[in-house]
N, C-alpha and C positions, 0 to 999 in steps of 0.2 A: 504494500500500500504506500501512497506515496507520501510522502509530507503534506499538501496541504489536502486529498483526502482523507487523511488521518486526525487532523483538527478538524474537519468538515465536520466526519462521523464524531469526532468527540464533543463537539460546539452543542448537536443534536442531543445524545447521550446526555450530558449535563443538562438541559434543558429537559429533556425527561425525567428524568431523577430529581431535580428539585422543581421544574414547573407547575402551574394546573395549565389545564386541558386548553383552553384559546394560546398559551404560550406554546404548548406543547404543537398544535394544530402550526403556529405562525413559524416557526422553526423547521416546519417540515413542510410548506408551502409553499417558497419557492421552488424549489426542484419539481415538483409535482405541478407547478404551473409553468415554469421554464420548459419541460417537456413536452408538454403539451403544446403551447408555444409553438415548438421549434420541430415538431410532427405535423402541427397546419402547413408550417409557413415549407418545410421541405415538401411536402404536398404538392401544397401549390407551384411551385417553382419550376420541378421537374419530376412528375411522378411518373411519365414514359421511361425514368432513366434507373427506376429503382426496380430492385430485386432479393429476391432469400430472403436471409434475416434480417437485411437491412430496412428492406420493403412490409416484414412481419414488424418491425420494432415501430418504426413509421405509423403504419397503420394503428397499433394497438395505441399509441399515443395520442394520434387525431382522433383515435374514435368515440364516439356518442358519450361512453361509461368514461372515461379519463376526461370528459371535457365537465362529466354531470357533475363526481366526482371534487375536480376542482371549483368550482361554482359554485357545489354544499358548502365545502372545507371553507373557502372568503366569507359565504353568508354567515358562516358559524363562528369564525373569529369576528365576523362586527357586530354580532348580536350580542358576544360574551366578553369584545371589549367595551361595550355599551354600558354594560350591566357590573363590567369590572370597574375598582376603585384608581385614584389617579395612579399608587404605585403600578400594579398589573399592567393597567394601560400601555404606561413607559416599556415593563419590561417585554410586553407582546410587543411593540414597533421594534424597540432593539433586537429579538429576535430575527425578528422578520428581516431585519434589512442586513444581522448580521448571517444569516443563511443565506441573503440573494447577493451579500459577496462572496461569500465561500463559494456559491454556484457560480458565478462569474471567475472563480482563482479555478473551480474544478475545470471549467471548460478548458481556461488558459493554460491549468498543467497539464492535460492529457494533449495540447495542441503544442507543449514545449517538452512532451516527454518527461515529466519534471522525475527527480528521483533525488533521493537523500545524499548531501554533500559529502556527508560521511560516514 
């Protein structure tokens, strides 16, 4: 695992272990909407050029249940950051925005091969 997979999964893991449940949901929301995301948008672009599992992975991403899926997961954290107090509040957005850079470093190390210095 790489290095910054390995904070990724642990950023989440800690959020599990001492969040409740909208922190817990916001921590784990990017990726689940980032891929979904990015299964539309490769769709659309060029889905003549897709194949195998590339084309299975694609698909299962754009599809119907991963788009419903993500749509529950956002109504559920605004309802239950609504209902949460101001701390919660805070630490649901800092979740949230700290998993959708860790999904922006994950994209970035698998596209720089990233691997441990040492």
């Amino acid at each position: 695992m790489a290095p910054t997979n390995h904070a990724y999964t642990r950023h989440m893991l800690a959020v599990a272990y001492r969040g409740s449940v909208a922190e817990n949901l916001a921590s784990l929301l990017p990726s689940m909407w980032t891929y979904q995301l990015i299964g539309e948008k490769l769709w659309e672009e060029k889905p003549e050029t897709l194949s195998g599992h590339y084309l299975d992975w694609i698909e299962g991403y754009r599809s119907g249940e991963c788009r419903g899926l993500a749509v529950k997961n956002r109504a559920m954290i605004d309802r239950l950051g609504k209902e949460a107090g101001r701390e919660e509040r805070s630490a649901i957005v800092s979740h949230f925005v700290t998993s959708s850079r860790y999904e922006y470093m994950f994209w970035d190390m698998a596209y720089r091969l990233e691997v441990w210095p040492v």
